[in-house]
C-alpha atoms as a printed R data frame, in Angstrom:
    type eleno elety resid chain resno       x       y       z
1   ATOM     1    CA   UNK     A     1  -7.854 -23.892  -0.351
2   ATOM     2    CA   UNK     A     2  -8.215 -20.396   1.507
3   ATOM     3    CA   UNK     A     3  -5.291 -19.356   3.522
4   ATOM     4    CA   UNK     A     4  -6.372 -17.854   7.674
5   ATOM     5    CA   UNK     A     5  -4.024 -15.412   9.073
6   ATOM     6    CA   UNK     A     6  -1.893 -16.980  11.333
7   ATOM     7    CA   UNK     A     7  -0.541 -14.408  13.894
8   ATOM     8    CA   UNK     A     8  -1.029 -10.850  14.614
9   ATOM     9    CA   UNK     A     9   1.978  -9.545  16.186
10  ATOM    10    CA   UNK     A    10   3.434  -6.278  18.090
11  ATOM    11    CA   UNK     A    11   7.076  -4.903  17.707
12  ATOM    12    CA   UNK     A    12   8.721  -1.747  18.706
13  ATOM    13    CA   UNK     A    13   9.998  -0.195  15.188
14  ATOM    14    CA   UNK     A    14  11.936   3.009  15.469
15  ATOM    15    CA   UNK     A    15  10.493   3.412  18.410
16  ATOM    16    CA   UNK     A    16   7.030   3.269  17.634
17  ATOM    17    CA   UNK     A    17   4.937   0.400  17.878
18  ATOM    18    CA   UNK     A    18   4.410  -1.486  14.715
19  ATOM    19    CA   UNK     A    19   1.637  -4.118  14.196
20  ATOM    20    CA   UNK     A    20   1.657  -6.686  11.478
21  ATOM    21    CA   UNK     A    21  -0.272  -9.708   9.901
22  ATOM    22    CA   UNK     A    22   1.025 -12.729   8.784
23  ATOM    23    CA   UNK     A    23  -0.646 -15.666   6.998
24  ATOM    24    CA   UNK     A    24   0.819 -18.648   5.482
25  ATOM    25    CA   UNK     A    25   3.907 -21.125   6.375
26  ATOM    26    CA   UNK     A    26   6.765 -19.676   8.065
27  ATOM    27    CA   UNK     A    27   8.899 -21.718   5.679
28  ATOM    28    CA   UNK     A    28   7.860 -20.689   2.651
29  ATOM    29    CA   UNK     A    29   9.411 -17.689   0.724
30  ATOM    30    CA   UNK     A    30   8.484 -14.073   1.954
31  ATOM    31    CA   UNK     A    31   6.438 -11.752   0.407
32  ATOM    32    CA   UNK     A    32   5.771  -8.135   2.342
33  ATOM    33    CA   UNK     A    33   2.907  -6.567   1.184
34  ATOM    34    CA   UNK     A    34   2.622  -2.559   1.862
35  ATOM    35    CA   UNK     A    35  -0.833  -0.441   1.799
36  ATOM    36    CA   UNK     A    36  -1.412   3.039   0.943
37  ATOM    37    CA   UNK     A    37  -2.099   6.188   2.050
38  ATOM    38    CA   UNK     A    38  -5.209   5.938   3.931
39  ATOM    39    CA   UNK     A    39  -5.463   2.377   4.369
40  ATOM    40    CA   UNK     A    40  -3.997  -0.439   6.811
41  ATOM    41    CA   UNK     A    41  -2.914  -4.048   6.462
42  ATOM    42    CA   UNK     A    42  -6.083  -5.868   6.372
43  ATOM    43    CA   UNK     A    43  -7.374  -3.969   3.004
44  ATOM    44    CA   UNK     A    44  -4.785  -6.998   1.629
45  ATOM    45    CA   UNK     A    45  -6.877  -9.984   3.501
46  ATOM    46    CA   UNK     A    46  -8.667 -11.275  -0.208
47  ATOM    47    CA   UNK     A    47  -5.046 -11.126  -1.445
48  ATOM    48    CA   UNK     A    48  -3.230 -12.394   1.629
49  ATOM    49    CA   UNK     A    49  -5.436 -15.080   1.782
50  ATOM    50    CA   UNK     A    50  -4.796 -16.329  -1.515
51  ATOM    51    CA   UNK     A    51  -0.744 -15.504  -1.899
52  ATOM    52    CA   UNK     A    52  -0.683 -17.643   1.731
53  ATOM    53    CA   UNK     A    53  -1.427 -20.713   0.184
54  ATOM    54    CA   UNK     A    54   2.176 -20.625  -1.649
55  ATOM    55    CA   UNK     A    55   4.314 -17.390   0.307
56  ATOM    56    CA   UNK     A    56   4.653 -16.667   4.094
57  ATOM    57    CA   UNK     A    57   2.845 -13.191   3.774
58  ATOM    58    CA   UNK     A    58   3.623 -10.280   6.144
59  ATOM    59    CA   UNK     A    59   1.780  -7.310   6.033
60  ATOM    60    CA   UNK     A    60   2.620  -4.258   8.353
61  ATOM    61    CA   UNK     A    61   0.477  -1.122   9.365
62  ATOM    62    CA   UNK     A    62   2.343   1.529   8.769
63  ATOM    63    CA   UNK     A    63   2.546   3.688  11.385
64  ATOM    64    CA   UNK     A    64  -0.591   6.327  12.103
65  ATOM    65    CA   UNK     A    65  -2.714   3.617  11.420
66  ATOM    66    CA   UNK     A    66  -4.320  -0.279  12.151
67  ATOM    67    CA   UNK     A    67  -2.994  -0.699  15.602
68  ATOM    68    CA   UNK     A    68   0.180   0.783  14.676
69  ATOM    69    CA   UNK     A    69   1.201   3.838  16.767
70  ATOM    70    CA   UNK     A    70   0.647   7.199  15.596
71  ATOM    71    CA   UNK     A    71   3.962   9.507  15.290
72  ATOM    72    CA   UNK     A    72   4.124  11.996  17.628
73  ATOM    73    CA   UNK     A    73   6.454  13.811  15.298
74  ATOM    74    CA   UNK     A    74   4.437  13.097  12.487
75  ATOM    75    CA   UNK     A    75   6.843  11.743  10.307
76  ATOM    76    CA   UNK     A    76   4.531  10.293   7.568
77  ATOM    77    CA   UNK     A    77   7.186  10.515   4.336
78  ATOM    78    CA   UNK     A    78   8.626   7.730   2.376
79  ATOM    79    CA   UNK     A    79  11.843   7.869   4.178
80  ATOM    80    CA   UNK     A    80  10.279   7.000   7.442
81  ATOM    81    CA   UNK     A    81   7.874   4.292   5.877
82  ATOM    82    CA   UNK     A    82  11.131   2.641   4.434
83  ATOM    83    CA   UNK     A    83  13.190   2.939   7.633
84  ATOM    84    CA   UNK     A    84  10.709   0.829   9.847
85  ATOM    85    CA   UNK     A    85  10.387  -1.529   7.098
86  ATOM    86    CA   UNK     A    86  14.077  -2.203   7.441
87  ATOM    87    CA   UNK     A    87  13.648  -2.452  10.791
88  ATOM    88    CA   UNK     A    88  11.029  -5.016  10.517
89  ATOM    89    CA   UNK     A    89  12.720  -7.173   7.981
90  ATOM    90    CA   UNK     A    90  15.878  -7.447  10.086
91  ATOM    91    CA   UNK     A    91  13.420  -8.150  13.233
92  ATOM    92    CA   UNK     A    92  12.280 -11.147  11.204
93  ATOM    93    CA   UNK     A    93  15.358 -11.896   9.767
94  ATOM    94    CA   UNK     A    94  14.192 -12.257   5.817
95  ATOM    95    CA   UNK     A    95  17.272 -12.607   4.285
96  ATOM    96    CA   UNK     A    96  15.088 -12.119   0.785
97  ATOM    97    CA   UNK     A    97  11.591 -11.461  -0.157
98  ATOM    98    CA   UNK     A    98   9.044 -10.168  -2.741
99  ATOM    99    CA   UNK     A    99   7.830  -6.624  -1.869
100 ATOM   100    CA   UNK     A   100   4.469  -5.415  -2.921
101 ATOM   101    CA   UNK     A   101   3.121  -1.716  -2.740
102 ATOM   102    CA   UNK     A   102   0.195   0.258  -3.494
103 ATOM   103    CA   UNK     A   103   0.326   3.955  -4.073
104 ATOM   104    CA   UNK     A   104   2.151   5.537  -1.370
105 ATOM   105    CA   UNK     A   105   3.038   1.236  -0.436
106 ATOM   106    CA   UNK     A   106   4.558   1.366  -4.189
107 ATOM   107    CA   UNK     A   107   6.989   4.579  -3.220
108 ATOM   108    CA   UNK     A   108   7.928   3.091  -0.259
109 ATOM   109    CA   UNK     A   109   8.421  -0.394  -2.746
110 ATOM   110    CA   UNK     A   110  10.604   1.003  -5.075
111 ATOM   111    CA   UNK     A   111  12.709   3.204  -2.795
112 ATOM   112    CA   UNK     A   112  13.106  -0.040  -0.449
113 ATOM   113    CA   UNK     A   113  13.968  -1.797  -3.769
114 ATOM   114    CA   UNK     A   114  16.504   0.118  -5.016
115 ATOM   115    CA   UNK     A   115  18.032   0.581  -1.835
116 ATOM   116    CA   UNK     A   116  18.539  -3.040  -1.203
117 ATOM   117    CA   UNK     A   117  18.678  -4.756  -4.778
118 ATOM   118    CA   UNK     A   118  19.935  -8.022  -2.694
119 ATOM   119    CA   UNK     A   119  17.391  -8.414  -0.726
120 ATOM   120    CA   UNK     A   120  14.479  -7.639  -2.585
121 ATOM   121    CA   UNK     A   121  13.723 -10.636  -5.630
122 ATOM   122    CA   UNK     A   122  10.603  -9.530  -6.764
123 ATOM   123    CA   UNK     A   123   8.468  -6.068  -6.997
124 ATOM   124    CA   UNK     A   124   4.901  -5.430  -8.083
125 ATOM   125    CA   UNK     A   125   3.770  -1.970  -7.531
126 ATOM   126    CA   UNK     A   126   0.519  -1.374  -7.659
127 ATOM   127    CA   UNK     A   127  -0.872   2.097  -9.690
128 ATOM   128    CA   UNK     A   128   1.941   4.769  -8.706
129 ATOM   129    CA   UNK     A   129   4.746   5.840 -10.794
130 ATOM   130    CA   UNK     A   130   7.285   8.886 -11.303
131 ATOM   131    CA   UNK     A   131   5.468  12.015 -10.944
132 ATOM   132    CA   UNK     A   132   2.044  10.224 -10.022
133 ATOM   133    CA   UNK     A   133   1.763  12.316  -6.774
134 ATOM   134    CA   UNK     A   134   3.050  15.559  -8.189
135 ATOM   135    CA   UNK     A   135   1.258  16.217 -11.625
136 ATOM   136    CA   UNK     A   136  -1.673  14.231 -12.222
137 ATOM   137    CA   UNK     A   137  -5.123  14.583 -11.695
138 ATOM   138    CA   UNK     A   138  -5.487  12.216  -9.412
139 ATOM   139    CA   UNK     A   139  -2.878  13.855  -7.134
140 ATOM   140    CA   UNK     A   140  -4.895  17.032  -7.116
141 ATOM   141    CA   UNK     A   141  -7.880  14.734  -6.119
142 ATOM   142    CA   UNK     A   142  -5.832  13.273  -3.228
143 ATOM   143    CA   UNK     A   143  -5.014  17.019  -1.891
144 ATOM   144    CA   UNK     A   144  -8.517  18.210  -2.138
145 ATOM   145    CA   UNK     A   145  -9.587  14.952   0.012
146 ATOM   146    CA   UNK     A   146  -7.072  15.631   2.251
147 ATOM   147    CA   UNK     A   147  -8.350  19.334   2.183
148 ATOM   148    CA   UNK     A   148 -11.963  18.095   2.678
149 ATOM   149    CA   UNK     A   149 -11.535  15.416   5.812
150 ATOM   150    CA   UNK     A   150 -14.179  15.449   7.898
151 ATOM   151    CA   UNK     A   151 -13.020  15.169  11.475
152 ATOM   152    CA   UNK     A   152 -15.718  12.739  12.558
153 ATOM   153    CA   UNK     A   153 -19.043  11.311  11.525
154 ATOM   154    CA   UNK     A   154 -22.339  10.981  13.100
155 ATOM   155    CA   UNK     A   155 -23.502   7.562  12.201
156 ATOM   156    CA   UNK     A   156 -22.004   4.306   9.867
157 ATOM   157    CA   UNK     A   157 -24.248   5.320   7.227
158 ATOM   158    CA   UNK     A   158 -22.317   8.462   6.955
159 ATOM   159    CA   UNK     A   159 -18.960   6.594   6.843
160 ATOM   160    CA   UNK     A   160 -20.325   4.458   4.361
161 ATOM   161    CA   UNK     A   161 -21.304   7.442   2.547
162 ATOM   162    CA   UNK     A   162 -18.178   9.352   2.968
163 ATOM   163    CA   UNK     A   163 -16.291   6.597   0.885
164 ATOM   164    CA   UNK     A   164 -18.126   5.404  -1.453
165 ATOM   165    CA   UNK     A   165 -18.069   8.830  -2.604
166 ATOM   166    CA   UNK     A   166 -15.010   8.927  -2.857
167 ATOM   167    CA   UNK     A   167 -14.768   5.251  -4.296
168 ATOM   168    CA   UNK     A   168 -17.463   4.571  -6.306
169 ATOM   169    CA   UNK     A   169 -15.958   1.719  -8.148
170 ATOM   170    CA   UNK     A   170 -15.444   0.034  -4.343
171 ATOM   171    CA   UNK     A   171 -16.854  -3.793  -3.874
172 ATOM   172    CA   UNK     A   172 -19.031  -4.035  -1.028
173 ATOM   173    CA   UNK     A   173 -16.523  -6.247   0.902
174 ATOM   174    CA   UNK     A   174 -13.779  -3.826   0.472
175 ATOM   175    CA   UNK     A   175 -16.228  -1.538   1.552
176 ATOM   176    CA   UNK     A   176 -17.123  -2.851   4.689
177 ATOM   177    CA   UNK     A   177 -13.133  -3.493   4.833
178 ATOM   178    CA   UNK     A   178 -12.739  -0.002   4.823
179 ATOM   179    CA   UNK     A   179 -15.376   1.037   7.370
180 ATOM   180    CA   UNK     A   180 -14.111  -1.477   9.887
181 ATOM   181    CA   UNK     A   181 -10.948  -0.722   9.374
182 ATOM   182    CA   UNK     A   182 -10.425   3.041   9.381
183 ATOM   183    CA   UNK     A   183 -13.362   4.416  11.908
184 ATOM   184    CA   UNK     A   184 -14.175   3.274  15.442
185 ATOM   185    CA   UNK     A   185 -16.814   4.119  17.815
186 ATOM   186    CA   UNK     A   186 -16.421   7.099  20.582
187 ATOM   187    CA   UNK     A   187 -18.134   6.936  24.172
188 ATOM   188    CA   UNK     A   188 -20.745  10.050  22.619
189 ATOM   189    CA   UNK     A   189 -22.285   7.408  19.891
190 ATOM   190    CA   UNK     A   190 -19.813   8.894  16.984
191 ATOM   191    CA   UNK     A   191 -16.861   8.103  14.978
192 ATOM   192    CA   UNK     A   192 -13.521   9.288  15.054
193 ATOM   193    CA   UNK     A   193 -11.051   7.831  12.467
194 ATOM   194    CA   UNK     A   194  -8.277   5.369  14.135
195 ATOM   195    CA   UNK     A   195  -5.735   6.119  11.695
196 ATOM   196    CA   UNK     A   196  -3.809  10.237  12.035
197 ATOM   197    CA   UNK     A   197  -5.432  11.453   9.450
198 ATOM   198    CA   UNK     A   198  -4.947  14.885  10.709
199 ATOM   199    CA   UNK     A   199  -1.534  13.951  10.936
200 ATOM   200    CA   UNK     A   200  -1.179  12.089   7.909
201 ATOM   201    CA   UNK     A   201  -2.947  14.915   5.878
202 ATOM   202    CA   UNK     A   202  -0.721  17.527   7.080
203 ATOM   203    CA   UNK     A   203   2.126  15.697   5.848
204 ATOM   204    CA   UNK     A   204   1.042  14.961   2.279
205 ATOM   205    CA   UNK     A   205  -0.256  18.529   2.064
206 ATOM   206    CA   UNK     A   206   2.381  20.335   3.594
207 ATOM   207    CA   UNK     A   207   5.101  17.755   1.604
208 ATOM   208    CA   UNK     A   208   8.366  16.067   2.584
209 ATOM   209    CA   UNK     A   209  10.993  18.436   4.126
210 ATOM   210    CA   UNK     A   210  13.514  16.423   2.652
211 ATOM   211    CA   UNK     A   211  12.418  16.840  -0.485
212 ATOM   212    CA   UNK     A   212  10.682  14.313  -2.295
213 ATOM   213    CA   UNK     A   213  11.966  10.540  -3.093
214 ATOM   214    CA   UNK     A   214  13.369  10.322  -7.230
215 ATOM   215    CA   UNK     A   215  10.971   7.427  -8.478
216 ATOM   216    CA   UNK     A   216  12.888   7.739 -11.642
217 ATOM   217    CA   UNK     A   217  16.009   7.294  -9.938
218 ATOM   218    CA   UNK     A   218  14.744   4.238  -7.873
219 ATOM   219    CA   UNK     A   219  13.381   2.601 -11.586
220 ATOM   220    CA   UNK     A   220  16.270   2.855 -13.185
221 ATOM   221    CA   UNK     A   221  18.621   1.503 -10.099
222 ATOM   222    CA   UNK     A   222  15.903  -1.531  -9.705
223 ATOM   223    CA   UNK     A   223  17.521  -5.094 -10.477
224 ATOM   224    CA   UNK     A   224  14.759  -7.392  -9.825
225 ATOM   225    CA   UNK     A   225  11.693  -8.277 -11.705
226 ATOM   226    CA   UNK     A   226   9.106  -5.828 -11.982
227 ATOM   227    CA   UNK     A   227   5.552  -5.925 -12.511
228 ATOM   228    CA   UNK     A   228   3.735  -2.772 -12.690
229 ATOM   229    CA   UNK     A   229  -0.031  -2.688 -12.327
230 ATOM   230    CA   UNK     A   230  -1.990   0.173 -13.630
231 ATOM   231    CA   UNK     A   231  -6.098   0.019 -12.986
232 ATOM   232    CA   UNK     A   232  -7.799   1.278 -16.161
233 ATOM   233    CA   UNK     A   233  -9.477   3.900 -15.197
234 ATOM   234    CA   UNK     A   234  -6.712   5.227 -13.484
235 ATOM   235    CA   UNK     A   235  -6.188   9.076 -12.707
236 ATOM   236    CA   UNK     A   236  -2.971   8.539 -10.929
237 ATOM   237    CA   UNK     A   237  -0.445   6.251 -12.965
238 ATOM   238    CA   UNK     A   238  -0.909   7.687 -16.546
239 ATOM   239    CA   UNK     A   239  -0.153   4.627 -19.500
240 ATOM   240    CA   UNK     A   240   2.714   6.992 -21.149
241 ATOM   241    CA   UNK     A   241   4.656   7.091 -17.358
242 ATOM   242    CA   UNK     A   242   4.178   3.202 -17.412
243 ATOM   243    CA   UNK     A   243   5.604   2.721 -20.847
244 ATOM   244    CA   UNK     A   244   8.165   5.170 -20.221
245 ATOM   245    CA   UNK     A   245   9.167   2.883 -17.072
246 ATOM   246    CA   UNK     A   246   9.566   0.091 -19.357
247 ATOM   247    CA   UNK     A   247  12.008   1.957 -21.410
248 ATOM   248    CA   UNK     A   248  13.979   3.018 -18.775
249 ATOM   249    CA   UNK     A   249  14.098  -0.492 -17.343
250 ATOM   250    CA   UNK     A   250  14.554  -3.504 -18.728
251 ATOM   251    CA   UNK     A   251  13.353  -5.479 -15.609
252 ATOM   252    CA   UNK     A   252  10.068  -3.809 -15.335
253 ATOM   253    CA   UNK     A   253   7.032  -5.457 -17.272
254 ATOM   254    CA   UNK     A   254   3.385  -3.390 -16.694
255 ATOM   255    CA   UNK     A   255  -0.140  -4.524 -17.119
256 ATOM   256    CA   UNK     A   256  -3.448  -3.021 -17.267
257 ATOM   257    CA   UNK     A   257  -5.920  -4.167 -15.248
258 ATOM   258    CA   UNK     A   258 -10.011  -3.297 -16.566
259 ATOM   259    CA   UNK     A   259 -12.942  -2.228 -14.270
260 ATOM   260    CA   UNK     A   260 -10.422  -0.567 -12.121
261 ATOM   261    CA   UNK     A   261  -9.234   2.725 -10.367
262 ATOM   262    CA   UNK     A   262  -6.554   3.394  -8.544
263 ATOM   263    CA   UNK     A   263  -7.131   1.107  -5.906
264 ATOM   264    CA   UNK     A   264  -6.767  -2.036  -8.045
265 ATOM   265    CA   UNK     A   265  -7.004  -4.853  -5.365
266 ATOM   266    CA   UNK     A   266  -9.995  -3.385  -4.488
267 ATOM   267    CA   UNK     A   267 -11.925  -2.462  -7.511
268 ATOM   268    CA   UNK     A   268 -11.056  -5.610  -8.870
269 ATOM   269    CA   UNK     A   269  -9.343  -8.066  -7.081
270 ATOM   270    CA   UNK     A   270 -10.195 -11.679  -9.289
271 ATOM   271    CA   UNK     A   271  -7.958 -10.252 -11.934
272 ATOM   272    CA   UNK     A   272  -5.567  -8.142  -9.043
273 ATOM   273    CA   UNK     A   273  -4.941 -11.504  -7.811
274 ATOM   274    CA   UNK     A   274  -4.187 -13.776 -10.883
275 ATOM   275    CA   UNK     A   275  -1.427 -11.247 -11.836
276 ATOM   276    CA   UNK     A   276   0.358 -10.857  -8.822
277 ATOM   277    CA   UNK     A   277   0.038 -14.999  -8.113
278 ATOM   278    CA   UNK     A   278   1.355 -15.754 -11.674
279 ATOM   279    CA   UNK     A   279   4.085 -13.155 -11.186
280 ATOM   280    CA   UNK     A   280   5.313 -13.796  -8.257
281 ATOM   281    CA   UNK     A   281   5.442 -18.067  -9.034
282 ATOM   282    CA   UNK     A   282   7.482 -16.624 -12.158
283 ATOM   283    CA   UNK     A   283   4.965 -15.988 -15.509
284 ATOM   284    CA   UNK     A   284   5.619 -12.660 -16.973
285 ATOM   285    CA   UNK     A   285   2.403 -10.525 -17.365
């Protein structure tokens, strides 16, 4: 059986308006699922759809993108992300509930984690760990992207273009995902992204003011079970980080996932899938 979303809803979240998915029972236990950097909720539909059958499923857009607001303020750091998510958890009043995150998702996961070790039972974090987004190559490949946005494009071909460049391991579907889901049409025949990605790449550039979030801290204060997922071919969670998570905690558990980047769920979601369903019904990876 394949799981339809059941609502797509509007709140006002720290003041800016928040839009997020749900599919599944309303009855059955939570399960928040939180994207990355340049995505938006629906890159979790083939995921979504399956977790649904078992878990209500909620997953936001964070704001600057989907149909969430952009910031005016551009506050696009982890601190912000986790704030509206405590907003929107108290909004729904989920006493409890798995939390899943992917890349800049998986910052906000563990920070949210650690911060509320009663609330959260279960965590899967999806290719990010301590010091991914400071000293790896694949967070010098994220700043040169950012570096290199174009502001617009001239035709779908040359969105299509644009990220399978930049993803050449995509599936087609997550693809087409992607280019419905992060472009839309202007009244001149182009396209203009819908998420702030001027706004967004000014803040990942320029880095938190704050300073940035301890991972390391937020691993070792985590008290529920952990799964972290690392795609094979991976430039951005490196395998000694992962095992030196597992050290460190002995809640987390981490598995490697083949014929996949960074953006596991994408790249190759059959196998994405069976983890994070056998996790979260209680099998250990």
């Amino acid at each position: 059986m394949i799981t339809t979303m059941r609502s797509s809803r509007h709140a006002i979240i720290n003041g800016l308006t928040c839009r997020y998915l749900e599919w599944g029972e309303a009855d059955a236990p939570a399960v928040i699922l939180v994207h990355g950097l340049r995505s938006y909720a629906r890159t979790w539909d083939p995921v979504a759809r399956v977790l649904g059958q078992t878990h209500r499923v909620i997953a936001p857009d964070l704001r600057g993108r989907g149909e969430s607001s952009w910031d005016p303020e551009r506050d696009y750091y982890v601190n912000a992300y986790v704030s509206d998510l405590e907003e929107l958890t108290e909004l729904l009043e989920l006493p409890s509930f798995a939390l899943v995150g992917h890349s800049l998702g998986g910052s906000v996961s563990y920070a949210y984690a650690a911060r509320h070790p009663d609330q959260v039972t279960a965590l899967v974090v999806e290719d990010i760990g301590p010091g991914s987004s400071t000293s790896t190559d694949g967070a010098n490949r994220i700043l040169r992207e950012m570096r290199e946005t174009p502001p617009g494009f001239d035709s779908l071909d040359a969105v299509r273009a644009y990220w399978r460049r930049l993803r050449p391991d995509i599936t087609d579907a997550a693809l087409a995902s992607r280019i419905e889901n992060t472009v839309r049409r202007t009244d001149a025949g182009r396209y203009e992204w819908s998420l702030d990605m001027e706004g967004i790449a000014a803040a990942r550039l320029t880095g938190d003011p704050a300073g940035p979030i301890d991972l390391w801290a937020c691993v070792e204060a985590l008290r529920c079970r952990t799964l972290v997922i690392r795609g094979d071919r991976s430039d951005f969670l490196p395998r000694e980080t992962c095992e030196q998570m597992a050290h460190r905690q002995p809640s987390l558990r981490w598995a490697q996932v083949p014929d996949a980047g960074h953006y596991v769920h994408d790249d190759n979601p059959a196998e994405f899938i069976r983890l994070i369903s056998e996790f979260l019904a209680g099998g250990a990876p």
